[in-house]
NUTORFI-536996 format. One record per residue: residue in one letter; x, y, z of N, C-alpha, C in turn. Coordinates in nm, 2 decimals, decimal comma, m for minus. Layout:
BEGIN
+---+--------+--------+--------+--------+--------+--------+--------+--------+--------+
| r |    n_u |    n_v |    n_w |   ca_u |   ca_v |   ca_w |    c_u |    c_v |    c_w |
+---+--------+--------+--------+--------+--------+--------+--------+--------+--------+
| A |      X |      Y |      Z |      X |      Y |      Z |      X |      Y |      Z |
...
+---+--------+--------+--------+--------+--------+--------+--------+--------+--------+
END
This chain:
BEGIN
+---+--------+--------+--------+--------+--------+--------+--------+--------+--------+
| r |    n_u |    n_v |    n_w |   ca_u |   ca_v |   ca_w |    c_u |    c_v |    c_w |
+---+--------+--------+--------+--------+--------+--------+--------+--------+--------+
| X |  m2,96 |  m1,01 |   0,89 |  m2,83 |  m0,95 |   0,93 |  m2,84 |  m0,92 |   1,08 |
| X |  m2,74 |  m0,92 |   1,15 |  m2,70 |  m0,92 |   1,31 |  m2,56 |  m0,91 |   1,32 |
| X |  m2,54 |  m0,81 |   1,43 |  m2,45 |  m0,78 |   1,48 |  m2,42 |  m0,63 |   1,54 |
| X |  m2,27 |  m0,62 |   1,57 |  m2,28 |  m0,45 |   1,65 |  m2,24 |  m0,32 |   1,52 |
| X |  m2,31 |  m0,27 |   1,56 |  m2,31 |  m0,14 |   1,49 |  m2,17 |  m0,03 |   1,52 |
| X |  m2,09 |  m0,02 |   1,48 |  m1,98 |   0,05 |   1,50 |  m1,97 |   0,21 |   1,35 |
| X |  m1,98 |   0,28 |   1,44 |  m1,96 |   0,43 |   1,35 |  m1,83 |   0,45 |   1,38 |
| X |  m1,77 |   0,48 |   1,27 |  m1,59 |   0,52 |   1,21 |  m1,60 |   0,70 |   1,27 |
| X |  m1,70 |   0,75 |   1,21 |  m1,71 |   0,92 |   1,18 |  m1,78 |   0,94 |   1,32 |
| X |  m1,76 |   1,04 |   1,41 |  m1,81 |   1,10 |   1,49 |  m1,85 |   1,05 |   1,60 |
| X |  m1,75 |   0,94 |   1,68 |  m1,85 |   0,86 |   1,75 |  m1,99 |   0,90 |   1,81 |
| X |  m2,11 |   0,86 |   1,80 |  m2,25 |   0,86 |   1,87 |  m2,32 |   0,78 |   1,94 |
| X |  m2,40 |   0,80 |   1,98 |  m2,51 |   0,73 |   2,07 |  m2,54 |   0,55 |   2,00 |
| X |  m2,48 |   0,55 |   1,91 |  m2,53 |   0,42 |   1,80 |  m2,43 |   0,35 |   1,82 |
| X |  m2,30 |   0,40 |   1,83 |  m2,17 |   0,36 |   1,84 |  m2,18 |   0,24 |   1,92 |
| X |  m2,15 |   0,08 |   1,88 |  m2,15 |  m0,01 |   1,92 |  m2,24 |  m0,04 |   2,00 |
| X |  m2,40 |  m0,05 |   1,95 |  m2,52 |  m0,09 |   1,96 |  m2,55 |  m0,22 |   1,90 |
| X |  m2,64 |  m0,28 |   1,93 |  m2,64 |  m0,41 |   1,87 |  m2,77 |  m0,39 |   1,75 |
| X |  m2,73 |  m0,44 |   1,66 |  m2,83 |  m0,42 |   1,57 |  m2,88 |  m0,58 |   1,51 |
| X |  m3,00 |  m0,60 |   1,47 |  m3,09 |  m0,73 |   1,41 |  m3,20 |  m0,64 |   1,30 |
| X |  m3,16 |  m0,75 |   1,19 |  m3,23 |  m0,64 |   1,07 |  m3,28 |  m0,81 |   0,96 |
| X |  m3,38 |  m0,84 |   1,02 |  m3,45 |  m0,96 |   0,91 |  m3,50 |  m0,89 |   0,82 |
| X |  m3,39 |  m0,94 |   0,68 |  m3,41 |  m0,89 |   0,56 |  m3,47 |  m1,02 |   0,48 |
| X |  m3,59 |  m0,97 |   0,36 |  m3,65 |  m1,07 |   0,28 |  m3,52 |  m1,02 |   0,18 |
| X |  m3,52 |  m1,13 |   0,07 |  m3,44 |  m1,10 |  m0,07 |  m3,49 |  m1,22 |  m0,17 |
| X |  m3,57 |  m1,12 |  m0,26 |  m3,55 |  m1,15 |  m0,37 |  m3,44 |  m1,18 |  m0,53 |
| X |  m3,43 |  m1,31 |  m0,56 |  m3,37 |  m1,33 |  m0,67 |  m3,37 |  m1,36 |  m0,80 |
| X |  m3,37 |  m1,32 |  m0,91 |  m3,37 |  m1,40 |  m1,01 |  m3,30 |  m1,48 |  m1,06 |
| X |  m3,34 |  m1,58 |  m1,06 |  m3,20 |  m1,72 |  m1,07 |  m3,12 |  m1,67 |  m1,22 |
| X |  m3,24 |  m1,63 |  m1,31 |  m3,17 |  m1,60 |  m1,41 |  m3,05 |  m1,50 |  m1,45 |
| X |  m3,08 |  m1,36 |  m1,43 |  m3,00 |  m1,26 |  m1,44 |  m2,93 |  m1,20 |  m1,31 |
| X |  m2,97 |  m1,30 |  m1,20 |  m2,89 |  m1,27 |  m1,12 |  m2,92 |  m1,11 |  m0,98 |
| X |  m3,03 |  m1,07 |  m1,05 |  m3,06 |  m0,97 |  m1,03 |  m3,15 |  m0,92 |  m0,88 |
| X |  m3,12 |  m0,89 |  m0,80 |  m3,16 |  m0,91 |  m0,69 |  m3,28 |  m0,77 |  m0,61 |
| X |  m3,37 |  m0,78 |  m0,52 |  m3,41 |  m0,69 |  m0,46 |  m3,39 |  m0,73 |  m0,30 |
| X |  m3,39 |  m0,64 |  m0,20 |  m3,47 |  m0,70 |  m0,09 |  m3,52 |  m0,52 |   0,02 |
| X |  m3,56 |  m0,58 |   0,11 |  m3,64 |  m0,52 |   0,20 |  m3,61 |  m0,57 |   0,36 |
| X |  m3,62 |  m0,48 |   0,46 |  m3,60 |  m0,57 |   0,60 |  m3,64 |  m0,42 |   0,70 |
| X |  m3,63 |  m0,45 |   0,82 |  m3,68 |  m0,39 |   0,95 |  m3,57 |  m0,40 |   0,98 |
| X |  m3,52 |  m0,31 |   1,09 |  m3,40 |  m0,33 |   1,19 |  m3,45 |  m0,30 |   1,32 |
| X |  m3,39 |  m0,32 |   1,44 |  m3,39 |  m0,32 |   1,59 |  m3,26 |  m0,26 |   1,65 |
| X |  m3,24 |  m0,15 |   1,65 |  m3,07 |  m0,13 |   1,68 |  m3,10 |  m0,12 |   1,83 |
| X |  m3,05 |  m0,15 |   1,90 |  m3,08 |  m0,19 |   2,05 |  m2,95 |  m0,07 |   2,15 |
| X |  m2,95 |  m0,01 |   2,21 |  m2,83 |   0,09 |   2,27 |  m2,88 |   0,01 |   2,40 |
| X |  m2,94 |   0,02 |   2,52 |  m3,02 |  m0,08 |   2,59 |  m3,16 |  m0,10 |   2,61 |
| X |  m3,21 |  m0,15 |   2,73 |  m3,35 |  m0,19 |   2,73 |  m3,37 |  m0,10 |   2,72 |
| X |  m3,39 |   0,00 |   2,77 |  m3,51 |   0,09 |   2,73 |  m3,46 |   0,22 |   2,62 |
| X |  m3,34 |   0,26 |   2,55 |  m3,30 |   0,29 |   2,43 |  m3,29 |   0,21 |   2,32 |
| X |  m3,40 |   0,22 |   2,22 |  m3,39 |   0,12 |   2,05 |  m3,43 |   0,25 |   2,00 |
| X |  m3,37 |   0,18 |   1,85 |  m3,38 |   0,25 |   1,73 |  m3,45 |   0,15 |   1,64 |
| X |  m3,55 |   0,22 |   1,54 |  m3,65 |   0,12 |   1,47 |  m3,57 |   0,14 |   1,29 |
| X |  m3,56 |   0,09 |   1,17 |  m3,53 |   0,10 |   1,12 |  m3,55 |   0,06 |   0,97 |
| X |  m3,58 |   0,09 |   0,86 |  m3,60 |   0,01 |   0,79 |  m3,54 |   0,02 |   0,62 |
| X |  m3,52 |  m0,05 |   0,56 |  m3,38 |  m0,07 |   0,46 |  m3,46 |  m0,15 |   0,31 |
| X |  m3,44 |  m0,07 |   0,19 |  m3,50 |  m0,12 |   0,10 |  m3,36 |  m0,15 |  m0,02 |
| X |  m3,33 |  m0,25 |  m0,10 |  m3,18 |  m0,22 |  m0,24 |  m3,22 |  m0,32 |  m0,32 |
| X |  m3,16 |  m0,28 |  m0,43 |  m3,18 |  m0,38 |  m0,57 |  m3,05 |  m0,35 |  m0,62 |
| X |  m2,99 |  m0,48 |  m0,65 |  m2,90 |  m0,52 |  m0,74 |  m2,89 |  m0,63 |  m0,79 |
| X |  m2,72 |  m0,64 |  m0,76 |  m2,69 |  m0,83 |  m0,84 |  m2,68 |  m0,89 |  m0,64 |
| X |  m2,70 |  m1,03 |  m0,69 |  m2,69 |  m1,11 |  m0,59 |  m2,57 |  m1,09 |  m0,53 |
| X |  m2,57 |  m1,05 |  m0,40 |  m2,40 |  m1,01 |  m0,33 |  m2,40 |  m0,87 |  m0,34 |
| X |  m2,46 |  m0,81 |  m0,42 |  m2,43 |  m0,64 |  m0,38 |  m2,55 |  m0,55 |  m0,40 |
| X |  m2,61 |  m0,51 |  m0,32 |  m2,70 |  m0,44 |  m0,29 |  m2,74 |  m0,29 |  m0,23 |
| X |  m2,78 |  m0,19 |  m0,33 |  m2,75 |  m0,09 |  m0,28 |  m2,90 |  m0,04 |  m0,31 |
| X |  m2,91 |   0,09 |  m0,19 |  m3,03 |   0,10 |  m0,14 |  m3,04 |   0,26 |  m0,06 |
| X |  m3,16 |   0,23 |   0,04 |  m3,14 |   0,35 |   0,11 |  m3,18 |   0,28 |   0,27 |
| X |  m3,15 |   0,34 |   0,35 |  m3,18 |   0,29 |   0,52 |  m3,23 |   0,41 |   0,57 |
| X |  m3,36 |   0,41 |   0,65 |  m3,41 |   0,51 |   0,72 |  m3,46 |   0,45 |   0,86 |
| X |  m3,41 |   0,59 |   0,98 |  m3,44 |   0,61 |   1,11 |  m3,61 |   0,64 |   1,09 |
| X |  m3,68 |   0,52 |   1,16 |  m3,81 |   0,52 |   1,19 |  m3,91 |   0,63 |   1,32 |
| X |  m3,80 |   0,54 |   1,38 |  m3,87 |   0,54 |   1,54 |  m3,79 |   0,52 |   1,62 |
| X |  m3,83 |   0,56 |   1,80 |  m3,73 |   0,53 |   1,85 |  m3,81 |   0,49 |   2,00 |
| X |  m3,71 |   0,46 |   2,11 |  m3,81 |   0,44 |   2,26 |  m3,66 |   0,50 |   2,37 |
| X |  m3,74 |   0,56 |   2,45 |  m3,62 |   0,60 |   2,53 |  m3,58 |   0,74 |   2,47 |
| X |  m3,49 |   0,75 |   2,51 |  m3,38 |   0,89 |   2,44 |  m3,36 |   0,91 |   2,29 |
| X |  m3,44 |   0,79 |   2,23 |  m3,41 |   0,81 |   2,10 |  m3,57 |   0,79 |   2,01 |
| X |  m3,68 |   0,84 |   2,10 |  m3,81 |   0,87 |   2,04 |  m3,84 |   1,00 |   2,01 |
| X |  m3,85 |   1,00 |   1,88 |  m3,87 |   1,12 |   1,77 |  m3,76 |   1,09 |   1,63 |
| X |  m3,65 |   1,01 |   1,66 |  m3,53 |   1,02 |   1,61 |  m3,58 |   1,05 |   1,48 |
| X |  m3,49 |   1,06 |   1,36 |  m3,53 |   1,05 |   1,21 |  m3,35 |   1,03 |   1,17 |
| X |  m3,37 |   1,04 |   1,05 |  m3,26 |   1,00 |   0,94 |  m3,22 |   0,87 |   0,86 |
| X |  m3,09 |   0,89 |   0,84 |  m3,05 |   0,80 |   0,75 |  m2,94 |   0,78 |   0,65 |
| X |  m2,93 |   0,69 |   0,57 |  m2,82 |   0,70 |   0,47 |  m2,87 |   0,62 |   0,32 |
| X |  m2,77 |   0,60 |   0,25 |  m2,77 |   0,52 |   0,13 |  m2,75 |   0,37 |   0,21 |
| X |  m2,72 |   0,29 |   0,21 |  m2,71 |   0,16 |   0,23 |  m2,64 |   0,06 |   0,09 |
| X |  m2,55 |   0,00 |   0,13 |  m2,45 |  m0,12 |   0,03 |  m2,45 |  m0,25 |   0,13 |
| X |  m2,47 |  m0,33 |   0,03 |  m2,47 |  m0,44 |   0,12 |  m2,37 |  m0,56 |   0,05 |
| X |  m2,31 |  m0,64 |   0,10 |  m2,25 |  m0,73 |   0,03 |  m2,20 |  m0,83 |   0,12 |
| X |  m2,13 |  m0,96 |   0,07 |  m2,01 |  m1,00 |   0,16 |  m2,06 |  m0,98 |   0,33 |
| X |  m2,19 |  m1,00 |   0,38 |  m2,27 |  m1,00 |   0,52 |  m2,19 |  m0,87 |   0,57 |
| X |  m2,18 |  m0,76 |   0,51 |  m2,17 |  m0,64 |   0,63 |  m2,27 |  m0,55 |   0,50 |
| X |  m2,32 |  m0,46 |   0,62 |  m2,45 |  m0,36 |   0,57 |  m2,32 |  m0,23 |   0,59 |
| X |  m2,32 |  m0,13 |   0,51 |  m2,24 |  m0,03 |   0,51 |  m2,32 |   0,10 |   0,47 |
| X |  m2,33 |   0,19 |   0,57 |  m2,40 |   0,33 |   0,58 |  m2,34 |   0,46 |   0,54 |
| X |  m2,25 |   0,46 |   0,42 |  m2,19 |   0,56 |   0,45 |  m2,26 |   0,72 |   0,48 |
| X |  m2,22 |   0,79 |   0,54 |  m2,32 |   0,98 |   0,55 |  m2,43 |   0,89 |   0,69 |
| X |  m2,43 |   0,82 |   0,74 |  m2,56 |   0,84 |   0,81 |  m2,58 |   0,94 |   0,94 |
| X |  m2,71 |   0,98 |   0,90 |  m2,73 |   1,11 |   0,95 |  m2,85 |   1,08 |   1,07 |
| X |  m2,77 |   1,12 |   1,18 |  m2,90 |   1,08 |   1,29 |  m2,96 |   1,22 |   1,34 |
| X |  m3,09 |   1,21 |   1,32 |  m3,14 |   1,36 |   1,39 |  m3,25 |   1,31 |   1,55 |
| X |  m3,21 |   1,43 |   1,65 |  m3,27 |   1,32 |   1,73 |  m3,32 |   1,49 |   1,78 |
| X |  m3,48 |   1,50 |   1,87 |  m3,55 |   1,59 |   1,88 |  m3,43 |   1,67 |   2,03 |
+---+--------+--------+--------+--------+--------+--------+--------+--------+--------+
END
């Protein structure tokens, strides 16, 4: 997954950041039933990123999960948080995400 990160609620420091999040996904051909896992790179600029990492199990196409703030470089090292994570239809959707920054 790629692309820019746009927050609806409260604009912040994330607010149209570019984000890259190589996710593995597992399938069962049979039941349809899906897992996956991936890292993210939320990029604000060169020397502000956000590290990120995203685990969901469902059906193939919809995937719900949890997304957590790792790490950070620049203004955003120490960061923490996070949200639930849905995925579907190529958009990752975060609703509550909660950024904490030192």
């Amino acid at each position: 997954m790629k692309g820019i990160l746009y927050v609806e609620n409260e604009k912040g420091d994330l607010d149209g950041a570019f984000a890259v999040c190589p996710v593995s996904q597992r399938i069962n051909p049979e039941t349809g039933e899906s897992t996956a896992t991936g890292n993210c790179e939320i990029t604000v600029s060169s020397e502000d990123v956000v590290y990120a990492e995203l685990d969901c199990k469902g059906m193939a196409g919809d995937c719900r999960g949890e997304f957590r703030l790792v790490e950070g470089l620049g203004r955003f090292e120490g960061i923490s948080g996070g949200s639930i994570v849905r995925t579907g239809q190529g958009i990752a959707l975060l609703p509550n995400l909660k950024v904490i920054t030192p």
